[in-house]
C-alpha positions in Angstrom: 15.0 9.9 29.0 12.3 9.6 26.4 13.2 6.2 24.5 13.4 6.4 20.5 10.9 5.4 18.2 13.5 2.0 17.5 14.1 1.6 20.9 10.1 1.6 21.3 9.8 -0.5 18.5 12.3 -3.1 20.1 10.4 -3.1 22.9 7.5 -4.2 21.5 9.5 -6.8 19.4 10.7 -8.7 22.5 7.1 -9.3 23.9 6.0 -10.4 20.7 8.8 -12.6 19.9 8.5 -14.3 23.5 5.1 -14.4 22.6 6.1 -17.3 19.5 8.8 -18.9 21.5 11.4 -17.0 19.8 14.5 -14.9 20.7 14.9 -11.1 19.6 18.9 -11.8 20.1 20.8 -10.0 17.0 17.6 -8.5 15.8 17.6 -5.8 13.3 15.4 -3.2 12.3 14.3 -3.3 8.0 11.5 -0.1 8.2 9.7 1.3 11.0 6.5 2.8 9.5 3.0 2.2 10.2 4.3 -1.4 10.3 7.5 -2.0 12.1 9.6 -4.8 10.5 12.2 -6.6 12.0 15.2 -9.5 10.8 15.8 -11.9 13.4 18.3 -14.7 12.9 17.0 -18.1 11.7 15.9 -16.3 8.5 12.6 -15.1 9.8 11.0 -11.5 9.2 8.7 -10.2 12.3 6.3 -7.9 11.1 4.8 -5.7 13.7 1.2 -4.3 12.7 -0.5 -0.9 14.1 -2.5 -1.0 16.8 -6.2 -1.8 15.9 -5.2 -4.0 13.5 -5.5 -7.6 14.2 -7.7 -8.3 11.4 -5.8 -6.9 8.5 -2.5 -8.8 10.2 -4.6 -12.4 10.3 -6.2 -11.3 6.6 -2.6 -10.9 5.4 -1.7 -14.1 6.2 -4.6 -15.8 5.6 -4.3 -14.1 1.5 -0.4 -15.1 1.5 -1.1 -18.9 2.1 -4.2 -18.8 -0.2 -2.1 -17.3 -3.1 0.8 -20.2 -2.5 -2.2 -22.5 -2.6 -2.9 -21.2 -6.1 1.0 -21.0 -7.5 1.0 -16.9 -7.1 4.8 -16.3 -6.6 4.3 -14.2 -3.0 6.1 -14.2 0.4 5.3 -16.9 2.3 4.9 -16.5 6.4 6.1 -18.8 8.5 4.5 -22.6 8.9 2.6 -21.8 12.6 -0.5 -20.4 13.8 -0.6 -16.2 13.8 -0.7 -13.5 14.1 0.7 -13.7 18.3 -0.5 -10.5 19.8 1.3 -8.5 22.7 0.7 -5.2 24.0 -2.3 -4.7 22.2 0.1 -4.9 18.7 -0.4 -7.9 16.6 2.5 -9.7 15.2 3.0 -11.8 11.9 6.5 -13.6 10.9 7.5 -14.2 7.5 10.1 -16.2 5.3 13.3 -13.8 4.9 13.6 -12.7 1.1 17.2 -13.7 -0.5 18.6 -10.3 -1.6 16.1 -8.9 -3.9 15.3 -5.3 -6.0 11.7 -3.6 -6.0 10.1 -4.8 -9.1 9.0 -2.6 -12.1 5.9 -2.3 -14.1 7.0 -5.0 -15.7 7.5 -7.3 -13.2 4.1 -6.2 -11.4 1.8 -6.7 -14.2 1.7 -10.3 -14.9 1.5 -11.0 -11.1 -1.6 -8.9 -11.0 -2.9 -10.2 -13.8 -2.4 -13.7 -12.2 -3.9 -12.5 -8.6 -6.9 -10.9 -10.5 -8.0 -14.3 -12.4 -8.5 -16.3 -9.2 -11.5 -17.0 -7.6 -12.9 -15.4 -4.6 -11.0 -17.3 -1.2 -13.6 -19.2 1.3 -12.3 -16.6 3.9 -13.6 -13.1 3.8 -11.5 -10.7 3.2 -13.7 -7.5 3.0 -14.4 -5.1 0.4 -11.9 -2.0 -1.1 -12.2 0.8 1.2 -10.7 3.6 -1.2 -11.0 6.6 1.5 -9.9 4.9 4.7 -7.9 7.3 6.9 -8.2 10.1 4.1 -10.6 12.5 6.4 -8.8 11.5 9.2 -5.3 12.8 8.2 -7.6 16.2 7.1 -8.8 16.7 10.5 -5.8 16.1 11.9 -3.4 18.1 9.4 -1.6 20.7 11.4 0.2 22.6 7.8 -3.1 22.8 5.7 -4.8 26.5 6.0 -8.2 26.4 6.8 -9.2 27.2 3.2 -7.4 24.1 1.4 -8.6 21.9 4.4 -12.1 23.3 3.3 -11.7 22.4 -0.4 -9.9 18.7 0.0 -13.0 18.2 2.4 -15.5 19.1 -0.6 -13.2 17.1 -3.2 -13.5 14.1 -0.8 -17.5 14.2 -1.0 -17.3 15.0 -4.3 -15.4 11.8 -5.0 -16.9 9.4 -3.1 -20.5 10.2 -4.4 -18.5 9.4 -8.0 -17.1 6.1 -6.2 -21.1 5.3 -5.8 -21.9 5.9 -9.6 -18.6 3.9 -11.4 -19.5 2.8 -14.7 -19.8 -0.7 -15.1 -15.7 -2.2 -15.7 -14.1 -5.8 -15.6 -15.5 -8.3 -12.7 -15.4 -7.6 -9.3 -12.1 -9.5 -8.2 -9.6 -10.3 -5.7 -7.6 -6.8 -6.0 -4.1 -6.5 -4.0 -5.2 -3.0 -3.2 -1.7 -1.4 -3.3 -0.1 -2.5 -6.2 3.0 -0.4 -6.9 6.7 -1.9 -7.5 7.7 -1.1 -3.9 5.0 -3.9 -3.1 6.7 -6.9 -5.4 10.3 -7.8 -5.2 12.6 -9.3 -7.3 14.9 -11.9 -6.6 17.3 -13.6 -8.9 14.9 -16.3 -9.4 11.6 -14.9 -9.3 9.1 -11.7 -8.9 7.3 -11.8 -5.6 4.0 -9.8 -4.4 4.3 -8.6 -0.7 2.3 -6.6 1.9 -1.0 -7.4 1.5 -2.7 -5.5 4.2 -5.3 -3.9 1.8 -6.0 -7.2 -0.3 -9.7 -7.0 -0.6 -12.7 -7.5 -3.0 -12.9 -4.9 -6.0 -12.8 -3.4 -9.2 -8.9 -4.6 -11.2 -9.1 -1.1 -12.1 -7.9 0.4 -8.9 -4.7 -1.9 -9.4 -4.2 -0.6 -12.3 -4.3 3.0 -11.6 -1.4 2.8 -9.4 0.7 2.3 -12.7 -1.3 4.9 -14.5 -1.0 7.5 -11.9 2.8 7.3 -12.0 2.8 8.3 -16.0 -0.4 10.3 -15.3 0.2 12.3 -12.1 4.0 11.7 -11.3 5.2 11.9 -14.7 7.9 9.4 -13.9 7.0 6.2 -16.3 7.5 7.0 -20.2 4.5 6.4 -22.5 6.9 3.4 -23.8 6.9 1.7 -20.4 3.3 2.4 -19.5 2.5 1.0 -23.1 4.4 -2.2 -22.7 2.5 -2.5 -18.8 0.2 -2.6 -20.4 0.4 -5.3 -23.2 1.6 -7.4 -20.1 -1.5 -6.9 -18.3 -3.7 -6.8 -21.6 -5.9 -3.8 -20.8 -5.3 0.0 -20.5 -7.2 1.2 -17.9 -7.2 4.8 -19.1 -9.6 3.5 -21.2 -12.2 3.2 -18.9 -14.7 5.5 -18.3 -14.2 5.1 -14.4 -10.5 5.8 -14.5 -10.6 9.6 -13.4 -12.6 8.8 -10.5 -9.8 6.5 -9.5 -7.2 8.7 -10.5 -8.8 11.4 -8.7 -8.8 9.3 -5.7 -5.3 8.1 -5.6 -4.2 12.0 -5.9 -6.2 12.8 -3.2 -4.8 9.9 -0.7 -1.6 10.9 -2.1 -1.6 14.4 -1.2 -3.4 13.9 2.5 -0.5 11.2 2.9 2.0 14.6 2.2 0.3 16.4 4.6 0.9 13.7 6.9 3.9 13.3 6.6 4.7 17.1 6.5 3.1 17.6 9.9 6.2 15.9 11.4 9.3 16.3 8.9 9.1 20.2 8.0 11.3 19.1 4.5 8.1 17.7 3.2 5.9 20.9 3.5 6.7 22.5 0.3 6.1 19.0 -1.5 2.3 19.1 0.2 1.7 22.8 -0.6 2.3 21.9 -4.0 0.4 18.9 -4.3 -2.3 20.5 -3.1 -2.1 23.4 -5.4 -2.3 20.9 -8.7 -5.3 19.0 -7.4 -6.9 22.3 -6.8 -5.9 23.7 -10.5 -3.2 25.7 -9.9 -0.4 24.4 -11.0 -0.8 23.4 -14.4 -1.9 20.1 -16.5 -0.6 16.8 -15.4 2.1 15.5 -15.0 3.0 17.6 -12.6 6.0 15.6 -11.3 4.8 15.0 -7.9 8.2 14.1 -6.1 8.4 11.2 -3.2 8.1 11.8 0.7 8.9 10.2 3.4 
């Protein structure tokens, strides 16, 4: 019998675990995604990385002890040396979070504004990749007709030869490089970043645009809210002459992430099919109320 993707997952969980001198006993899955996380007693969070991606599991802890070193409220991993890699999957183990809400706009911005006036860490930690994966989950899109496949393609170049010509913004900073409120929790005594898998070098500005985005694209933050994100921060990045490049790139990850996702959950098809049709003009002026999958 074909095992399930948690018994899989568990699999995987024991080897690592071993790996640290630890004991999956009483383990219990939180989200198995593109990174499988697990609770294990003695308060400690295992999470599970992709394979092919030791770095970015070593970068994240690396950036998590380097923002505790600078007083950013974050989650903290676990006092010993990671990431422990085990069947070609690397490993990292983090404090467990007291119960805890996603955070809001308003709990994001003054983090980010925190991360973004640090200086650069003595570790590299690479520079903003905006398009990774986003040709790759083009090629391999199975419920994209040949002809929208054809125009994301031409959007793509079109965007990243924009990406090479961004006005001149704010510094070049440490960016956490998927800053939305699923990405910062809240517990009753303080608002925590987390996952910090595409912490890199960058422009603020493509932080920001995650915010913007969701009054922009998704319609689902009032101009009241986004206002008041904004005074947190102190700087509207609609105001920048670079922000429809970015925008234009987050729709376009957004809507290859729909495909992706379609390919495998049929429910989410008629989300990607419409996605598509407002990047491509067809639907309208934003927002266009884009609605969540997967």
């Amino acid at each position: 019998m074909t095992p399930t993707r948690t018994e899989e997952s568990f699999l995987v969980l024991q080897d690592v675990t071993a790996a640290a001198g630890l004991s999956p006993e009483g383990a219990e899955p939180i989200r198995l995604a593109e990174n499988d996380l697990w609770k294990i007693p003695g308060g400690v969070v295992v999470r599970i990385a992709r394979a092919g991606q030791e770095s970015a599991a070593a970068r994240e802890v690396a950036v998590a002890r380097w923002l505790a070193e600078n007083n950013v409220p974050a989650v903290r991993p676990m006092p010993w040396e990671q990431p422990v890699h085990a069947d070609g999957r690397a490993a990292t183990f983090w404090e467990l979070l007291p119960p805890h809400r996603h955070g809001t706009e308003a709990d994001l911005a003054p983090l980010l504004r925190r991360m973004h006036e640090l200086p650069a860490p003595s570790f590299p930690i690479g520079r903003l990749q905006p398009f990774v994966r986003v040709a790759d989950r083009l090629a391999a899109a199975r419920s994209v007709s040949d002809d929208d496949r054809k125009w994301l393609l031409n959007r793509l170049d079109e965007l990243q030869h924009q990406w090479g010509q961004l006005p001149a913004g704010r510094p070049h900073c440490v960016i956490h490089g998927d800053a939305w409120g699923g990405n910062c929790a809240v517990t009753d005594e303080a608002a925590l970043l987390m996952d910090f898998e595409r912490t890199s070098l960058g422009p603020p500005e493509w932080d920001l645009t995650s915010t913007a985005v969701a009054y922009d694209t998704f319609g689902t933050l009032s101009e009241e809210r986004y206002t008041a994100y904004c005074e947190l921060y102190g700087y509207d990045v609609r105001t920048w002459a670079g922000y429809p490049t970015l925008r234009g790139i987050r729709e376009l990850r957004l809507v290859t992430f729909a495909v992706q996702i379609a390919d495998h959950a049929p429910d989410a098809l008629d989300q990607a099919r419409y996605r598509i049709a407002c990047v491509r003009g067809l639907q309208g002026s934003r927002p266009w109320r884009w609605q969540a999958v997967g």
